[in-house]
N, C-alpha and C positions, 0 to 999 in steps of 0.2 A: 457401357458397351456390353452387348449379350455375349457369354461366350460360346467359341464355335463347336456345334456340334460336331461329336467323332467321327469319322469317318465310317463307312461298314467295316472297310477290313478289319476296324479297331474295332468293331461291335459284335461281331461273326466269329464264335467261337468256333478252330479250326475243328477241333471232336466233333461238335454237334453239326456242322457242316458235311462233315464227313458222314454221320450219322443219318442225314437228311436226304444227301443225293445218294446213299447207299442203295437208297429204298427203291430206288429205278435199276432196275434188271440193264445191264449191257451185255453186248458182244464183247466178246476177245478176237482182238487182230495183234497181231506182230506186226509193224510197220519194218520194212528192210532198204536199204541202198548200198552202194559201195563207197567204201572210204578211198584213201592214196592207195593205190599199189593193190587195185583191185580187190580187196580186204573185204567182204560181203560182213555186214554191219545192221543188227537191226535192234530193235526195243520192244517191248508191251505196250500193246496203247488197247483203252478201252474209250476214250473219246475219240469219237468216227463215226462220222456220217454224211447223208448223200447231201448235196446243196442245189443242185444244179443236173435238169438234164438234157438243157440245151443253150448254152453249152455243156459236156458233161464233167460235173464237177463233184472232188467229195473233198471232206476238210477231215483232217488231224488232229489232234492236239498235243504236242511235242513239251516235255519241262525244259526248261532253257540249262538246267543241269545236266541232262540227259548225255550223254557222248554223242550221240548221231546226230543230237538240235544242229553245231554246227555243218556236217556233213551234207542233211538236205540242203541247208542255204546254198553249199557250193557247188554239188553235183545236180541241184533243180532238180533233180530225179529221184524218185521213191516208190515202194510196191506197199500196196496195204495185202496179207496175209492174214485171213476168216479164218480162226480155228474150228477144228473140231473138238468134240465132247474129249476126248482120249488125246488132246494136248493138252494138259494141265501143267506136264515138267517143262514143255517149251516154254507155256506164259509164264513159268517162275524163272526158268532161265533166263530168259529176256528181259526177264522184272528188273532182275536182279536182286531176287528172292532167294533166300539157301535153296538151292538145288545140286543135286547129282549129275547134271550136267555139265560138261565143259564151257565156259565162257570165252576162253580163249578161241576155241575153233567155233565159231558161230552156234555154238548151244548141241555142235554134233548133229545141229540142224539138216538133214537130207533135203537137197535143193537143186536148183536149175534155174540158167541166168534167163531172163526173158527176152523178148524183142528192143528192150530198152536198154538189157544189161541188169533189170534191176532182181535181186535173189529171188525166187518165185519158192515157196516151203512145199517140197512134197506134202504134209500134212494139213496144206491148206485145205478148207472146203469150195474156198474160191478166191481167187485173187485178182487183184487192179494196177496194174501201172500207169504210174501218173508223171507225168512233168508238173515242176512249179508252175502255178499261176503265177501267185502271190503270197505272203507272208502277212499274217497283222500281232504285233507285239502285243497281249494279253496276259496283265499281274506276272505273275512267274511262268506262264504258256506262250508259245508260241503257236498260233491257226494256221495250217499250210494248206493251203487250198491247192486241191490240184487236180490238172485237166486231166480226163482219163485218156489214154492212149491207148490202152487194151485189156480186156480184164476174157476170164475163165473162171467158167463153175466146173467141177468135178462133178462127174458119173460117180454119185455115191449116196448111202441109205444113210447116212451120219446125218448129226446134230450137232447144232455149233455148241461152241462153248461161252455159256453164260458166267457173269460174275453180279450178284446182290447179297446187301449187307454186308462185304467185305469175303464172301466167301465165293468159291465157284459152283453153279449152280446147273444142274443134268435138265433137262424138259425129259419129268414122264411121259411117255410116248405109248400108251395100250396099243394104240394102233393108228391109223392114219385118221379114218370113218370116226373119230371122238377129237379129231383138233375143230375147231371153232374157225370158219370162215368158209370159202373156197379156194381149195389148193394152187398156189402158184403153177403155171404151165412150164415153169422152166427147170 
């Protein structure tokens, strides 16, 4: 009898995995909801993106450690919050990275409930509230997908905040007339 080959997990060094998907530049968003007792509650998520825009959908990705994992399950409700470049002590705060901010009081975060209830971050560059679609159990993630209810871009000359390689990452910006493509209208 041949023996069974290892699994990936068992073959996928976590370093170099790390080291691999580092190489892809992401957004920082704070994902937020409210706990018991109205308790405004959020995390660092840099897995986030659109799925769906009819219906309109975007997905999460939440570690099943996280304090708030269980909180979406039960309040179905959550805001994803787009940093900008000049939140860097938010995404550590919310990491749960050493920071100088309060963790107790929601990171000292300046905010405003939205149409759903859910924390909207003054420092957003634009934000999405969503109700639960659905949930799918992934390794140590959980995927929340979810329907958007209302989202808002900020009237602002900001740039989001990027993270690759493990570090946080500015987009040089000389000027508009040098980014590569044609400008978004919105």
């Amino acid at each position: 009898m041949a023996a069974q080959a290892p699994s990936l997990s068992q073959r996928v060094d976590p370093a170099g995995y790390r080291a691999v998907l580092g190489r892809y530049p992401t957004g920082i968003t704070v994902v937020t909801t409210v706990a018991e007792g109205c308790q405004p509650i959020g995390t660092t998520v840099n897995s986030f993106t659109s799925v769906s825009l009819d219906p309109p959908l975007v997905l999460v990705a939440i570690g099943r450690e996280r304090t708030i994992h269980p909180v979406i399950a039960s309040t179905r409700h959550f805001a994803v919050n787009i940093l900008d470049e000049e939140s860097t002590a938010l995404s550590d705060c919310f990491s749960g990275a050493p920071s100088e901010l309060p963790r107790e009081a929601f990171c000292d975060a300046a905010h405003e409930l939205g149409g759903s209830g859910m924390p909207l971050l003054d420092a957003a560059l634009a934000t999405i509230e969503c109700e639960l679609d659905r949930s799918i159990e992934a390794g140590d993630h959980t995927l929340y997908l979810g329907r958007i209810t209302s989202l808002a871009a900020r009237a602002s000359e900001s740039w989001p905040l990027l993270y690759f390689r493990g570090r946080y990452l500015r987009i040089e910006h000389a000027g508009t007339e040098e980014l590569l493509g044609k400008p978004d209208s919105t």
